[in-house]
C-alpha positions as CSV (number, residue, x, y, z in Angstrom):
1,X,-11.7,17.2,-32.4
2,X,-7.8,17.7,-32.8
3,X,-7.4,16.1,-29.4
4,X,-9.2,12.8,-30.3
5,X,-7.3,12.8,-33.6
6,X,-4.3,12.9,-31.8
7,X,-4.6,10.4,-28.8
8,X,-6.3,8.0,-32.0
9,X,-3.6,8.2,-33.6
10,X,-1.3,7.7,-30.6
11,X,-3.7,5.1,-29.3
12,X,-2.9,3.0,-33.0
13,X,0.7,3.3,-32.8
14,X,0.7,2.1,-29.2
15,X,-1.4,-0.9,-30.8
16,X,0.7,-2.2,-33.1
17,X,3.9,-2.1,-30.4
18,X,5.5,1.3,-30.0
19,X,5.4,2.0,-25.9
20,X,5.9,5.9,-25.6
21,X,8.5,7.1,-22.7
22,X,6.9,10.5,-22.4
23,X,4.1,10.6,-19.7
24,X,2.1,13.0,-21.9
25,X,1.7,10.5,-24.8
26,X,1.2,8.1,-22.6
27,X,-1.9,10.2,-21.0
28,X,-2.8,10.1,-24.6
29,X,-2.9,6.5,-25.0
30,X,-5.0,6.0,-22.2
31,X,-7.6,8.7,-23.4
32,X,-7.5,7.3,-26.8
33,X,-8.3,3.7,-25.5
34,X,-12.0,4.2,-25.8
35,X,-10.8,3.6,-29.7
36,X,-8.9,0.7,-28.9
37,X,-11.7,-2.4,-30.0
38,X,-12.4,-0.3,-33.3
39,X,-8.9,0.3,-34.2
40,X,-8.4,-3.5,-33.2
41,X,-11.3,-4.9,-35.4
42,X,-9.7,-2.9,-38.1
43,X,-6.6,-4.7,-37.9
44,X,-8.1,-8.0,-38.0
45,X,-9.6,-6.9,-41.2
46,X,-6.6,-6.0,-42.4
47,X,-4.9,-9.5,-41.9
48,X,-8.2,-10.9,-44.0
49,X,-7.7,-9.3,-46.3
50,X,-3.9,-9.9,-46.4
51,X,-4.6,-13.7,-46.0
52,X,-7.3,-13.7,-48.8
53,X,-4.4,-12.0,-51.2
54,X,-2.3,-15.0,-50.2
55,X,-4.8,-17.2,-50.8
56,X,-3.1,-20.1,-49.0
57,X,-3.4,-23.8,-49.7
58,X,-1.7,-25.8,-47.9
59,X,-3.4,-27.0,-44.6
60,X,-0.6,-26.3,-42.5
61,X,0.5,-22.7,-43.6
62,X,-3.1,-21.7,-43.5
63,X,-3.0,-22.2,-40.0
64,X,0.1,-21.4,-39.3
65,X,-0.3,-17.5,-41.4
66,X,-2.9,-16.0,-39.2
67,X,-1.5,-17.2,-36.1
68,X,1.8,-15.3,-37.0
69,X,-0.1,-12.2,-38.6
70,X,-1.8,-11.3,-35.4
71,X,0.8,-11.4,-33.3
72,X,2.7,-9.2,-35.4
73,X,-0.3,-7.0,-36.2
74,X,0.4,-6.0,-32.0
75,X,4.5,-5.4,-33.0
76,X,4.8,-9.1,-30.9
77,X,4.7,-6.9,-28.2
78,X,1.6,-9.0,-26.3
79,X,3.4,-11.7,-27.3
80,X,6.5,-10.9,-25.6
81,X,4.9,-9.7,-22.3
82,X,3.1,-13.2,-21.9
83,X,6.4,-14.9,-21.6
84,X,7.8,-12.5,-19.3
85,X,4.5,-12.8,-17.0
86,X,5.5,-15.7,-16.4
87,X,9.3,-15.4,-15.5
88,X,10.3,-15.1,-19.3
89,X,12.9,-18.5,-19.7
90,X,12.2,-22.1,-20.5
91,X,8.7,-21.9,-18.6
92,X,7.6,-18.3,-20.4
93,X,8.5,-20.0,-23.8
94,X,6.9,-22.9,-23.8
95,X,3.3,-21.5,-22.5
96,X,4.1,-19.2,-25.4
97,X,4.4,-21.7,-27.5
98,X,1.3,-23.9,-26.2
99,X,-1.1,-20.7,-26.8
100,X,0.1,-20.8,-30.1
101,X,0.0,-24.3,-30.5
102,X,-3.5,-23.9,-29.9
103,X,-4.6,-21.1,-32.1
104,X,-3.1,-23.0,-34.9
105,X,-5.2,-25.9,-33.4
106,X,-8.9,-23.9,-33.9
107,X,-7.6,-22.0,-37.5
108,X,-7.4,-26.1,-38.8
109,X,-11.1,-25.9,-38.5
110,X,-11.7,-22.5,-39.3
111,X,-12.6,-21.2,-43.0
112,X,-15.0,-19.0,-44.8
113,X,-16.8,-16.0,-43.1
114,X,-16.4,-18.2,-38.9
115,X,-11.9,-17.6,-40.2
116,X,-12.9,-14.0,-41.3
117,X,-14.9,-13.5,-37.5
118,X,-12.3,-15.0,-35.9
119,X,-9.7,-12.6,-36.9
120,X,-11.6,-9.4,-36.9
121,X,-13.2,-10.4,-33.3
122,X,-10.1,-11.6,-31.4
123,X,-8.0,-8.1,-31.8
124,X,-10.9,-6.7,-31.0
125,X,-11.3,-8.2,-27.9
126,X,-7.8,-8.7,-27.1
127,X,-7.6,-4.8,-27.6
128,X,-10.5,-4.2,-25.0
129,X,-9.0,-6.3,-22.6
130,X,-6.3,-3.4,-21.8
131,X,-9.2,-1.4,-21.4
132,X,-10.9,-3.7,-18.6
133,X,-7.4,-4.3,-16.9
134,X,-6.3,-1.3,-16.5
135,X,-9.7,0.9,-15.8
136,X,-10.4,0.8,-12.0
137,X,-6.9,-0.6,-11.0
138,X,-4.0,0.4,-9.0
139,X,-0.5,0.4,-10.5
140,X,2.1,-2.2,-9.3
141,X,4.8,0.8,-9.8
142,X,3.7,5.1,-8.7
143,X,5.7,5.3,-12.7
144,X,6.3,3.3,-15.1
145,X,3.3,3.2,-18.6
146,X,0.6,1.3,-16.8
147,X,0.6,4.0,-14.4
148,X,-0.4,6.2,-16.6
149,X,-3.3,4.0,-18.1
150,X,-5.0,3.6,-14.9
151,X,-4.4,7.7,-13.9
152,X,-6.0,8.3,-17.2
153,X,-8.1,6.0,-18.1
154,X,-11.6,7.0,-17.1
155,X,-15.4,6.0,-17.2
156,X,-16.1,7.8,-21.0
157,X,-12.8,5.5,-22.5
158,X,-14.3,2.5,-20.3
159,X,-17.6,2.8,-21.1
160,X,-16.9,3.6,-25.3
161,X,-15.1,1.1,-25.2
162,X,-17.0,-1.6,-23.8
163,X,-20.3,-0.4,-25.6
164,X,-18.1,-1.1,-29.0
165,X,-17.2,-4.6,-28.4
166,X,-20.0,-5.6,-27.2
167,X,-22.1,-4.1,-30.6
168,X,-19.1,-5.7,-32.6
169,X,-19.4,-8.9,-31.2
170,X,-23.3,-9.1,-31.5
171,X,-22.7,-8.0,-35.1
172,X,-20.3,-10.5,-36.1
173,X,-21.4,-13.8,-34.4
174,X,-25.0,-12.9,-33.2
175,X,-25.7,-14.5,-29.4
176,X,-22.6,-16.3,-29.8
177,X,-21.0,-12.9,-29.5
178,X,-22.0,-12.7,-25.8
179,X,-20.4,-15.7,-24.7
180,X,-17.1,-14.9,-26.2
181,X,-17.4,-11.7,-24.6
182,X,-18.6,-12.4,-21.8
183,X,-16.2,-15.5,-21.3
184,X,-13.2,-13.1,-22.6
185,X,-14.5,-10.3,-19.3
186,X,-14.4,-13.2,-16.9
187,X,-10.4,-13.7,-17.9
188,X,-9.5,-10.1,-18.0
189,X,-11.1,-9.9,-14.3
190,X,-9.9,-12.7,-12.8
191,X,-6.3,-11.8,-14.0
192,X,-6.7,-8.0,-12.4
193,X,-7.5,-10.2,-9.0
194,X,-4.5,-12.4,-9.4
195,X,-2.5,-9.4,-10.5
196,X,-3.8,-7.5,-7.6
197,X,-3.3,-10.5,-5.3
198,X,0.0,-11.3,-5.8
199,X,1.6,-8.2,-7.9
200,X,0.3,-5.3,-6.1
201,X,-1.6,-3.9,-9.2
202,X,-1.6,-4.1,-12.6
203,X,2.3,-3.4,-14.8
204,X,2.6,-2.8,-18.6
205,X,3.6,-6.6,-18.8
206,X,0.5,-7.9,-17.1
207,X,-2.0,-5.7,-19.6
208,X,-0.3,-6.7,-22.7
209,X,0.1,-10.5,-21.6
210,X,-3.7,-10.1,-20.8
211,X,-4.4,-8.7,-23.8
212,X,-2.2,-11.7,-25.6
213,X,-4.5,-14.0,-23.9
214,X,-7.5,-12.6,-24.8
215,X,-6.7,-12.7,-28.2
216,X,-5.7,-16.3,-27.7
217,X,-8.9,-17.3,-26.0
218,X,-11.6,-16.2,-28.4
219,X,-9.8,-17.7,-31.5
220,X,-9.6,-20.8,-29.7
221,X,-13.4,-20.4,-28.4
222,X,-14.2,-20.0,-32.1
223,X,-12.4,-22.7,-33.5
224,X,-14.1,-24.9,-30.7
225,X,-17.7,-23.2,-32.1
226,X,-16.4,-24.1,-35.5
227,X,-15.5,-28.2,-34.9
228,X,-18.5,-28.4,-32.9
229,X,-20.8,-27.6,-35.8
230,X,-19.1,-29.9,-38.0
231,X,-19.4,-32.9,-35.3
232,X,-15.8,-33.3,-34.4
C-alpha cells in the first residue's frame, strides 16, 4: 500500500511538469501510470471549478481561460514538447499556436455541463495517452526518462489504466465517450508508428507532445459535438 502511495504521488507530480533525473523515481512514475487518467480527470475538475469561481463573462476570455488552465494544469510541459517535436522554432511555434487556436475555437461553443466534460475528459485522456505510447514501445535512447517508462511500464499499469478511461468516458458523455476514445487511441497509435518509423522509438518529447495532442483533439472533438447540436 506504501508503494502505490508513493509512485501516486510521484506519478501526480510528474503530471503537472516536474521530470525526475533519478532512474528510481522515474521507475516510480511508470508504475504509478496506471493512476494517470484518474489523477488527470481530477485536474480537469479542478480547473472547473476554478473557472466556475471566475465566473467569466466575456466571450473571449471564457475561451481563452480554459485553454491556458490546462496547459498549465501539465506545468506547460506537453505544451513545450509539442513545439520541439517538431523542430522547436518558427514551425514548432506556430503549430503550437494553431492547436491552441483551435481549442479556443470549440470552448466558443462550449458551456454548461458539455464545457464541464470537456475539461474533465481531455486531461484524462491526454493523460492516458502516455500510457498507450509508451507501453509496448522501444526507446529512441538505452537512457534518458522514456526509457524508463517503457522498462517499467507493464500490462497491470496498461490495462488499469485503459479500463479507467474508458469507464470515465462512458460516464461522462455516454456512447459519445467511445468515439472520443476511440478516435483519441487511433492518434496515440499512429504517432508510436511514425515515431517508431522515423525516430527509432518513442523519447520524453514524443510522449508529452502526444499527450498535448490528445488533450487538443478531444476538446476540439467536443466542441465539434457541441456546434453540431446547435446546427452551426
Amino acid at each position: 500500500m506504501a508503494g502505490w502511495l508513493r509512485d501516486s504521488i510521484y506519478a501526480g507530480c510528474f503530471l503537472v511538469g516536474w521530470r525526475p533525473a533519478d532512474n528510481e523515481i522515474r521507475a516510480a512514475v511508470a508504475r504509478g501510470a496506471l493512476w494517470f487518467p484518474l489523477l488527470g480527470a481530477a485536474g480537469g475538475a479542478l480547473v472547473a471549478q476554478v473557472l466556475a469561481l471566475l465566473d467569466l463573462q466575456q466571450p473571449e476570455l471564457s475561451a481563452i481561460a480554459p485553454v491556458v488552465l490546462l496547459v498549465f494544469l501539465a506545468g506547460t510541459r506537453p505544451a513545450v514538447d509539442f513545439m520541439r517535436f517538431f523542430g522547436g522554432g518558427l514551425l514548432g511555434m506556430l503549430l503550437l499556436l494553431g492547436v491552441l487556436a483551435s481549442e479556443v475555437w470549440a470552448f466558443q461553443a462550449l458551456a454548461g455541463n458539455l464545457r464541464i466534460i470537456a475539461l474533465v475528459l481531455a486531461p484524462m485522456l491526454g493523460r492516458w495517452a502516455y500510457v498507450v505510447q509508451a507501453y509496448g514501445s522501444l526507446p529512441a535512447r538505452p537512457d534518458g526518462f522514456a526509457a524508463m517508462m517503457v522498462r517499467h511500464m507493464q500490462f497491470t499499469q496498461f490495462a488499469t489504466a485503459s479500463v479507467s478511461a474508458m469507464a470515465l468516458s462512458l460516464m461522462l458523455i455516454n456512447a459519445l465517450g467511445t468515439l472520443v476514445l476511440f478516435l483519441v487511441a487511433s492518434l496515440t497509435i499512429l504517432l508510436r508508428i511514425w515515431t517508431h518509423s522515423r525516430r527509432g522509438g518513442v523519447s520524453g518529447v514524443s510522449l508529452g507532445a502526444g499527450a498535448f495532442l490528445c488533450e487538443a483533439l478531444v476538446v476540439v472533438l467536443v466542441g465539434a459535438i457541441a456546434r453540431l447540436a446547435a446546427g452551426g
